[in-house]
Backbone bond lengths (Angstrom), bond angles and torsions (degrees), N, CA, C in turn:
res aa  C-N    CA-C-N  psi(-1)  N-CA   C-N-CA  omega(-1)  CA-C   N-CA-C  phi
1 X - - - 1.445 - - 1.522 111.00 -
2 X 1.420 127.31 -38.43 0.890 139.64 154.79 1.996 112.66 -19.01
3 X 1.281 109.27 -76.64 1.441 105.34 164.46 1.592 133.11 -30.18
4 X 1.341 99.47 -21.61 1.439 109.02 179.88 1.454 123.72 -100.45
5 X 1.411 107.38 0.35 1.439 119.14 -170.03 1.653 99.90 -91.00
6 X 1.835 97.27 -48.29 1.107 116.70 174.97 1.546 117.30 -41.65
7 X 1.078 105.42 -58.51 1.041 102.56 -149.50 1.604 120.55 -87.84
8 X 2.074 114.00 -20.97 1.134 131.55 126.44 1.620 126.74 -25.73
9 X 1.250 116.84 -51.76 1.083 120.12 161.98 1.595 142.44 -45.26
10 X 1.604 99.88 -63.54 1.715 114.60 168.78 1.260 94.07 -80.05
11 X 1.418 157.04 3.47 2.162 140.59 145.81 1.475 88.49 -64.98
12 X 1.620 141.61 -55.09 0.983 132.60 179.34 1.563 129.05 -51.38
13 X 0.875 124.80 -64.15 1.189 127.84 148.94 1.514 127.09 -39.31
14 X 1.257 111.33 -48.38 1.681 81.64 174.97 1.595 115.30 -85.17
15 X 1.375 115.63 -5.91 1.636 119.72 167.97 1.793 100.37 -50.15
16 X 1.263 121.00 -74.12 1.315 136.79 163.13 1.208 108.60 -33.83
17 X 1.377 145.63 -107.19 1.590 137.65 -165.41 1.631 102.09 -34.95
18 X 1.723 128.10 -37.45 1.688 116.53 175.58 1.726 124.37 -69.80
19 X 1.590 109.72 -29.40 1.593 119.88 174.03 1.634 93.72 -77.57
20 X 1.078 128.37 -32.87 1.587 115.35 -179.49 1.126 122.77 -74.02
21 X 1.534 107.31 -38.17 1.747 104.95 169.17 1.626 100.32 -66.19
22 X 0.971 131.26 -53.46 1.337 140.52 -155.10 1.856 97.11 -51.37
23 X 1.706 111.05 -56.54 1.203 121.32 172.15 1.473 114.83 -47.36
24 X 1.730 115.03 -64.15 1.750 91.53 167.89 1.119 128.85 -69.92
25 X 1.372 130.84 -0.06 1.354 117.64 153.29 1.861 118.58 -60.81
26 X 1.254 119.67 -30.92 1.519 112.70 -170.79 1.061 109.37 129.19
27 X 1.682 136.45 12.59 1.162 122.34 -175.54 1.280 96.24 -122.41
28 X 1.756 122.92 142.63 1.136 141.92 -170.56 1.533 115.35 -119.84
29 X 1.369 110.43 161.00 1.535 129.67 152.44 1.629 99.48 68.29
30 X 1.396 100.38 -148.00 1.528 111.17 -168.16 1.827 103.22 -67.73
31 X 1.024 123.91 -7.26 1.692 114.31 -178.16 1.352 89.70 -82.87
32 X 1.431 138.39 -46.74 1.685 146.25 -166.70 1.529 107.38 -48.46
33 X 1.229 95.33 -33.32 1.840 105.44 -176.23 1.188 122.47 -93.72
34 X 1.300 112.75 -13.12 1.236 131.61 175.52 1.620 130.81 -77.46
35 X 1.303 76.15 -65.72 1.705 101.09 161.90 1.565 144.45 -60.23
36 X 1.572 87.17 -31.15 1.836 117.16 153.00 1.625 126.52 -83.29
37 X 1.600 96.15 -19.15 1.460 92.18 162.70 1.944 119.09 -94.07
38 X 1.133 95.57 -7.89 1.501 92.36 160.43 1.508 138.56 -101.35
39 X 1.629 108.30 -17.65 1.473 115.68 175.19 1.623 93.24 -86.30
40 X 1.287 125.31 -51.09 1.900 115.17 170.31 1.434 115.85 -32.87
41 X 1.538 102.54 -55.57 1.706 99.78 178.30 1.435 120.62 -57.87
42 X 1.169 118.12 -23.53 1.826 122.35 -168.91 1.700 97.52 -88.72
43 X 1.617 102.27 -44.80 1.420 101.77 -179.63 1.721 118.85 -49.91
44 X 1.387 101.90 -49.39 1.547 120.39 -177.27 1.571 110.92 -78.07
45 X 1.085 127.67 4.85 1.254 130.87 161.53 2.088 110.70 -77.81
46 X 1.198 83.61 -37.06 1.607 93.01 -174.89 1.691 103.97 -88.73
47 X 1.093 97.91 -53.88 1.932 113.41 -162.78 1.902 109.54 -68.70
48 X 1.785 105.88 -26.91 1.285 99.01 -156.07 1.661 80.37 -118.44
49 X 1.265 147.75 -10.51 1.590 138.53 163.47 1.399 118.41 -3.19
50 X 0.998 114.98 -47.54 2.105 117.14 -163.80 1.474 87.71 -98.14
51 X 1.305 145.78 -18.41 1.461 135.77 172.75 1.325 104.09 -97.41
52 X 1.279 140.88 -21.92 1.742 138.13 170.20 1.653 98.60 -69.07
53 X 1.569 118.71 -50.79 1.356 117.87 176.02 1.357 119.07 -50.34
54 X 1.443 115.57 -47.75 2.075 110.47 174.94 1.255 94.67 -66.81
55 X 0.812 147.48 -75.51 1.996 147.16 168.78 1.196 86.13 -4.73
56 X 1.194 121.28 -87.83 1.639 107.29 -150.89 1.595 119.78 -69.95
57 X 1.500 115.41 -10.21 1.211 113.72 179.68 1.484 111.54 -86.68
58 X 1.603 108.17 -32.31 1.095 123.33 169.51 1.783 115.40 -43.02
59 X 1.301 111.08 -84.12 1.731 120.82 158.84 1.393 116.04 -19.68
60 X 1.793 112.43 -87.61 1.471 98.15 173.96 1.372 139.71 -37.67
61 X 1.035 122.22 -31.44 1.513 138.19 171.61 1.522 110.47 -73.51
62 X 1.211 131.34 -31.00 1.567 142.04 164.32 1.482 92.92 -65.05
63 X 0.954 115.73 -72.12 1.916 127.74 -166.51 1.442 97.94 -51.86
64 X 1.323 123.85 -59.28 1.165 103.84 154.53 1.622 168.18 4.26
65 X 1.624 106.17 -74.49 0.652 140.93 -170.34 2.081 106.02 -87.45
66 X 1.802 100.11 -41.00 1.140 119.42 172.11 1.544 118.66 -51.97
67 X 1.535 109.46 -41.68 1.309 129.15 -155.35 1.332 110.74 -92.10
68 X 1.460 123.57 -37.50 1.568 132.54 136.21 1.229 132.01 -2.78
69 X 0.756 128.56 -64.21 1.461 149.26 -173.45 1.447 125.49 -81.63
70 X 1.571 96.41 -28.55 1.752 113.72 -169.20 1.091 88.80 -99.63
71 X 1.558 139.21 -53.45 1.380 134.11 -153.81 1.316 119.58 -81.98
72 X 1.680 118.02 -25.45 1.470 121.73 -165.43 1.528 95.97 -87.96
73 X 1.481 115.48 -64.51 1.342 144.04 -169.83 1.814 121.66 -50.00
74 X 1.428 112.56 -26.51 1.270 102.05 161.31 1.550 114.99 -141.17
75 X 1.521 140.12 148.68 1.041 156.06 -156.24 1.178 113.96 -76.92
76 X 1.174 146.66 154.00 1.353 129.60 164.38 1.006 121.51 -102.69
77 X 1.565 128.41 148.38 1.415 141.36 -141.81 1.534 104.08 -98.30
78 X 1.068 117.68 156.10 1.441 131.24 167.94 1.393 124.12 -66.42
């Protein structure tokens, strides 16, 4: 779970360090948030890859493990 904190974390952060540059550049208000939430996302597609991958191995393997138990163990009802 740990992987997921992480990695929640640095999307946060670079949302924040990108609306801040964006802000000392001159751009304000609801476009600032906007605009930083889309160059962050493109950035973190490239920059955050090997931490989206434990994320997802992380999850499936939870889901997993969840789904085990429910699916074998009881029958389904009429």
């Amino acid at each position: 779970m740990r992987s997921v904190i992480v990695y929640s974390l640095a999307r946060l952060l670079l949302v924040a360090a990108t609306a801040a540059i964006l802000y000392l550049l001159g751009m304000r208000g609801l476009l600032n948030l906007a605009v930083a939430f889309l160059i962050s996302g493109i950035v973190s597609y490239v920059v955050l890859s090997r931490q989206r991958d434990k994320v997802s191995v992380t999850l499936t393997s939870k889901m997993g493990r969840q789904s085990e138990g429910t699916s074998e163990d009881k029958p389904l009802a009429d």
